[in-house]
N, C-alpha and C positions, 0 to 999 in steps of 0.2 A: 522073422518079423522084428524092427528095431526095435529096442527098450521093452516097455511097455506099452502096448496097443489098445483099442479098443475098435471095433467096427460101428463108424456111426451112420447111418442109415445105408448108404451103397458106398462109402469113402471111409477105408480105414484110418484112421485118427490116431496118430500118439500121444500117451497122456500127457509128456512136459511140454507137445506142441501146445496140446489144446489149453495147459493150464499158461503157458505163456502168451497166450494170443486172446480164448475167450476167459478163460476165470479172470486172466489178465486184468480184461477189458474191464472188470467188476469187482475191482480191487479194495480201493482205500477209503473209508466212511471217516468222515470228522476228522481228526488229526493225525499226524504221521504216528506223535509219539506221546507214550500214555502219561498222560500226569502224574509226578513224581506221588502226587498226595491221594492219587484215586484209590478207593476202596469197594469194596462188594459191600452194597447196599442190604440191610435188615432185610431177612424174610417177606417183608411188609412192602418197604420202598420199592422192591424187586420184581412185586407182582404188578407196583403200579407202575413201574422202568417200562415192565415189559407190554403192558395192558397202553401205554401213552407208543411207544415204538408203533405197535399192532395200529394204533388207530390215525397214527401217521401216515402211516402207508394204506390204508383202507379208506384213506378220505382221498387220496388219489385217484383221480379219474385220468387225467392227460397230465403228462410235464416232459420238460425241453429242457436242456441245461445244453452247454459246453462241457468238455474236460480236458485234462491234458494226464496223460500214460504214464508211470514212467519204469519201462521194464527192470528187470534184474540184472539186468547189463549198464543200468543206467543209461541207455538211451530212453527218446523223447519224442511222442506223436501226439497230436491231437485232433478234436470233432466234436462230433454232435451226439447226444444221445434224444432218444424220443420214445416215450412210452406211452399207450393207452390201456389200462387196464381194464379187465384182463386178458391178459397173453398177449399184447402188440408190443416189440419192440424195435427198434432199428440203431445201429450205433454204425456213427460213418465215420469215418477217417478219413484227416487231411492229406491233401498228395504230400510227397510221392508212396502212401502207404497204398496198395490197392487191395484191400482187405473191406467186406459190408459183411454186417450181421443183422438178419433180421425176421423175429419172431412174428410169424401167422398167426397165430392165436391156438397153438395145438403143436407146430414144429418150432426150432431154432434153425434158421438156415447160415453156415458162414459161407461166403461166396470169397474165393482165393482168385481175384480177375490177372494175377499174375502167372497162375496156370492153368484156369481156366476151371475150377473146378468147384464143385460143392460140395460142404458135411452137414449132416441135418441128424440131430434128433432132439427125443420128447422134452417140452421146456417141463415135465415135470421130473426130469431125471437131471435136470442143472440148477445149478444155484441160482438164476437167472427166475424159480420159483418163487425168492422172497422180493421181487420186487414187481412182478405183472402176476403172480396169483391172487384171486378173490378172496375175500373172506380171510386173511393171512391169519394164523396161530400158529404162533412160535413156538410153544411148546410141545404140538406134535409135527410142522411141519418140517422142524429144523431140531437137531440136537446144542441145548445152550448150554457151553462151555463154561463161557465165564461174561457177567455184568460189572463195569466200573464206572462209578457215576462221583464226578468231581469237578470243578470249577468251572461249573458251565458245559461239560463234555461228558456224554456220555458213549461208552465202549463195549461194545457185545460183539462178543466172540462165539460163532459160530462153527456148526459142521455139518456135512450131511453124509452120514457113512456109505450110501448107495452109490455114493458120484468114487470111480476110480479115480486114485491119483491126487484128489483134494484131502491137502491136511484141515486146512479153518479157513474162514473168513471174518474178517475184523470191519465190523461197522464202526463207523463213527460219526456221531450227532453233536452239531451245539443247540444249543438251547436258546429260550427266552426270543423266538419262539424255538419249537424242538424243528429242526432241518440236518437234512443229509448234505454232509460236507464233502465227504472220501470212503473210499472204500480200500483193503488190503484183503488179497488174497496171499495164501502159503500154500505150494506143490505140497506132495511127496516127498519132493527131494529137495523141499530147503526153501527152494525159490520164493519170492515175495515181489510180487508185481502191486503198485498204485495206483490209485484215478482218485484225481484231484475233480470236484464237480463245480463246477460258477457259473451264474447267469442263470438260475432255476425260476423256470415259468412254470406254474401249474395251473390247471380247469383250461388252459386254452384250447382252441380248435384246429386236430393236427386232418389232416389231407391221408383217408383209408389209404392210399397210393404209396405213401412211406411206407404200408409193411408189404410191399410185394419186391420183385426185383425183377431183373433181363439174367438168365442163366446160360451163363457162358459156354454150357456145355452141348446147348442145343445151337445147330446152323443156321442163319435166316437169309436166304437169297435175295438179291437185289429188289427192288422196287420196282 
């Protein structure tokens, strides 16, 4: 078995695939890079950092953004993302990428329409948990690393020890109001994948039909 592996639901999955492809997808929050002047906030400010993050994403029922990728190679895709919470997601990619991902509200499915294949498992065993689970608390849902809060930006550095193969995830928020910018994921092995997020709608009315998909693996005879 290459590398390291995991079995995700009937589809064996390599970890640097899946951290290059889905943690990828879920990379960069707020700014690429951390302000020179950012600090760890008092005891105090830290609970309220993290109590204003929590109720950011808790007030989230539906949102829509664009993004743009940009892998560890420095290559360059982009799409759509669309979330309903909680557990709906879908993230589409522009051609020529043929890659969809998208959360039931219970699985992750990624559909690979280049070989025709799917990997699916529990969105509560992906990082894909701190942005479509309910009720989110950060302090037991997610291990916090590190908080930097400075000029307008704020930087939480996350983990989740149960996910193989992820080292952290780096949010990033500006503020004034508090919004998600980018997100950065780190492999395992070094790698640091981006996503740039613009054009965020939220409360709007997304179509149930976004989180299902055509599964390339089943035959469907003519008409």
């Amino acid at each position: 078995m290459p590398e390291s592996a995991g079995v995700i639901g009937e589809t064996i999955v390599t970890i640097p695939a899946l951290a290059r492809l889905f943690l990828a997808v879920f990379a960069a929050f707020g700014l690429l890079a951390t302000p020179a002047s950012a600090a760890a906030p008092s005891p105090s400010d830290r609970a309220a950092v993290i109590h204003e993050i929590e109720a950011y994403f808790n007030a989230i029922d539906t949102l829509k953004c664009d993004f743009i990728q940009i892998a560890p190679d420095g290559s360059l895709s982009q799409g759509r993302i669309y979330i309903k919470r909680p557990g709906f997601l879908r993230v589409e990619y522009d051609p020529p990428v043929k890659f969809l991902m998208v959360g039931d509200g219970r699985w992750i499915n990624l559909i690979d329409y280049e070989v025709n294949d799917v990997s699916r498992w529990a969105i509560s065993d992906t990082p894909l948990k701190i942005l479509v689970k309910s009720d989110l608390n950060l302090e037991k849902d997610v291990k916090i690393k590190s908080i930097d809060h400075a000029n307008g930006t704020i930087r939480l550095v996350v983990s989740s020890p149960d996910i193989p193969g992820q080292q952290s995830i780096t949010f990033l928020f500006a503020e004034a109001p508090l919004r998600l910018a980018q997100w950065e994921v780190t492999d395992g092995g070094g790698q640091t994948t981006r996503v740039a997020l613009s054009n965020i709608e939220t409360g709007i009315k997304l179509d149930q039909k976004l989180f299902t998909f055509t599964d390339p693996r089943v035959k469907r005879g003519p008409r």
